[in-house]
Every structure is written in C-alpha cells, then in structure tokens.
N, C-alpha and C positions, 0 to 999 in steps of 0.2 A: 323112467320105467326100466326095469331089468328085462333085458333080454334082447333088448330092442337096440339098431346100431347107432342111431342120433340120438343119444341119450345125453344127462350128465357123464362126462368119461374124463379122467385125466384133471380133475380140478375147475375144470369147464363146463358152462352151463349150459343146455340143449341148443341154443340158439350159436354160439361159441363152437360147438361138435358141430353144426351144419355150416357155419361158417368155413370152417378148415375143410370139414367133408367135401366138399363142393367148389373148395379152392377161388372163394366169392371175396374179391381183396377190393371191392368198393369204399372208399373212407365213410361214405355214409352208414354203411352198414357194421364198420369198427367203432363208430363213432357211440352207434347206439349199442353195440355190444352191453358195454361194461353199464348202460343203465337195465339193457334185459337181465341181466346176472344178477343186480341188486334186488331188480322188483322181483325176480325169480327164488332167488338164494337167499335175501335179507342177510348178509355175512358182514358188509361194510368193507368188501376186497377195496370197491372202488370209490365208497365215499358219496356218490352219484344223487344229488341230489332232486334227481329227478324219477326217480325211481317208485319213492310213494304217489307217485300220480299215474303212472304206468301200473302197476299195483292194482292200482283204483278201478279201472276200467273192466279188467274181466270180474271183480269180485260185484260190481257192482252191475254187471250185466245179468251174474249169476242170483240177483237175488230178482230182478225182473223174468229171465228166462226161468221157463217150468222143467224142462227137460232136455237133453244134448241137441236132440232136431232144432227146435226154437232157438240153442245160444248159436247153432251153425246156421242158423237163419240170418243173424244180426249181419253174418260177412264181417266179421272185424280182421280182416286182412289189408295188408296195404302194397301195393304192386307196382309201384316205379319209384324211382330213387326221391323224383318231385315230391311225392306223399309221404317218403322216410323221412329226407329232409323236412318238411313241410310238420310233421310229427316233433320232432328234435327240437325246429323252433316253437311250436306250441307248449309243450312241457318244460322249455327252460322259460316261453314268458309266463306260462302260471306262476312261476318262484319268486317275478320282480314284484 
C-alpha cells in the first residue's frame, strides 16, 4: 500500500519492512521471511518452495469468507515462535 510505513519499501516485502522495522532478529522469523516474499511477490528471489502453499491459504479463505469481518474472523494469525516453527515444518512436509 502507498503511503503507509510497513509497506513494500526498498526491494522488501511487507513482512521483510516489519521485520527490520521492529528490529525482530528471531531465526524463525528470517527463516520464514523469504517464503512470505515468494507467496507475496511471486518473483522467484528465493526459490522458496514452499511459498505456493502459503499462497494457498488466504486465497483460499477468500473464497469461503463473504466480506473483511468474516476473513478477520478466521484469526489467521500465528503468535509464538512454537506456532512459526510449527508452520515452517508443516509447509516443508506438504512438499515430501
């Protein structure tokens, strides 16, 4: 979004800009970086195979959810490093 300070900025993808923004240097949370950029960007910076499944999830919530209230209903939020991780390893075993 323009205008706004946690955007895309600088080659970075919004998750990337709050990353730095906030000075968040958790390896769980660089680790997932470069697949939010992928599923975000589709660019192939990173290669990230895991990225079309991440992808997968808000597109496919948006077609169950009617309107913003409902998709901010779902809580697709994830709140300690357990559930990052725990994330990270879900989406690399969908690939085997």
């Amino acid at each position: 979004m323009r205008g706004v300070d946690l955007s895309h900025y600088d080659g970075n993808c919004s998750f990337e800009t709050i990353l730095r923004h906030y000075d968040l240097d958790d390896s769980v949370l660089w680790e997932l970086a470069p697949i939010v950029y992928e599923a975000d960007l589709d660019e192939e910076r990173y290669n990230t195979p895991e990225a079309p499944g991440l992808d997968t999830v808000p597109h496919g919530l948006s077609m169950i959810c009617t309107d913003q209230p409902s998709m901010a209903s779902t809580n697709f939020t994830t709140t300690s490093r357990r559930e990052l991780k725990a994330v990270l390893v879900t989406l690399r075993l969908g690939l085997e």
